[in-house]
N, C-alpha and C positions, 0 to 999 in steps of 0.2 A: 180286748175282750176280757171279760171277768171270771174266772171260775168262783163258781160257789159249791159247797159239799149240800148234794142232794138233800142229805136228811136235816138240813138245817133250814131250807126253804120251802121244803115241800110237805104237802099232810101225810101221813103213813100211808093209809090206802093206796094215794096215787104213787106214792117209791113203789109201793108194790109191785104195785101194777107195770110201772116202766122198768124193774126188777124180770117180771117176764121174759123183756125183750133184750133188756141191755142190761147185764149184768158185769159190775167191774169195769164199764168200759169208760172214755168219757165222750158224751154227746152234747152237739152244736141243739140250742134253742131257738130259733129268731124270732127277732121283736114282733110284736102283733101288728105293728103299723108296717106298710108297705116300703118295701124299697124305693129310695128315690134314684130318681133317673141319674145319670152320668154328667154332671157339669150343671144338673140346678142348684145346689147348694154357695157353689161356687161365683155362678153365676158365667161359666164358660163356655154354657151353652146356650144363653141368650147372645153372649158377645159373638158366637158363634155364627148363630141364625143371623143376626144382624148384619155382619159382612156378608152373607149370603145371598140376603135379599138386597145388598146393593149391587153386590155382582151380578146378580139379575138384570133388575135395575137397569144398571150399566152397557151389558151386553145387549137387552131389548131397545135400548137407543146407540145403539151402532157402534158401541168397543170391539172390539176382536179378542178373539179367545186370547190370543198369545201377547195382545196387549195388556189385560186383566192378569195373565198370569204374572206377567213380570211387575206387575202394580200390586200385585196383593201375596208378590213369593210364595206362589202356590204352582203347583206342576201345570200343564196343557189339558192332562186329561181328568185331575182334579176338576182344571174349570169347566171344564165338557160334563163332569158330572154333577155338579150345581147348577148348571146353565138346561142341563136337557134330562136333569131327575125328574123325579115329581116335588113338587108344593106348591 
């Protein structure tokens, strides 16, 4: 994150005006564009989804839970909860 000094980026009026509220202090801006989600950037949460929907998959053609766990080094109840969430 970047600090900038107010009075260098902003029109007078509006210091002002945020002078009001916050004076001396210093304040978080954020970007106008939206947060992106956790792992799209990355791409860790398609890789995510993806073994997911196999473990589905998997399970709806007659894996057992504890067989998928030990397949995919994820806990019992982890696969219980991909297997019986919602999607």
């Amino acid at each position: 994150m970047e600090y900038k000094k107010g009075s260098d980026v902003l029109p007078a009026h509006l210091l002002e005006e945020i002078q009001e509220y916050v004076e001396g202090s210093l304040i978080y801006i954020p970007k106008k564009s939206g947060k992106v989600g956790w792992g799209h950037l990355s791409g860790a949460r398609q890789a995510i989804d993806k073994r997911n929907k196999k473990i589905r998959y998997l399970f709806k053609n007659g894996e057992t839970i504890d067989s998928l766990a030990e397949k995919f080094h994820l806990s019992e109840d982890t696969i219980r909860k991909i297997v019986y969430g919602k999607k």
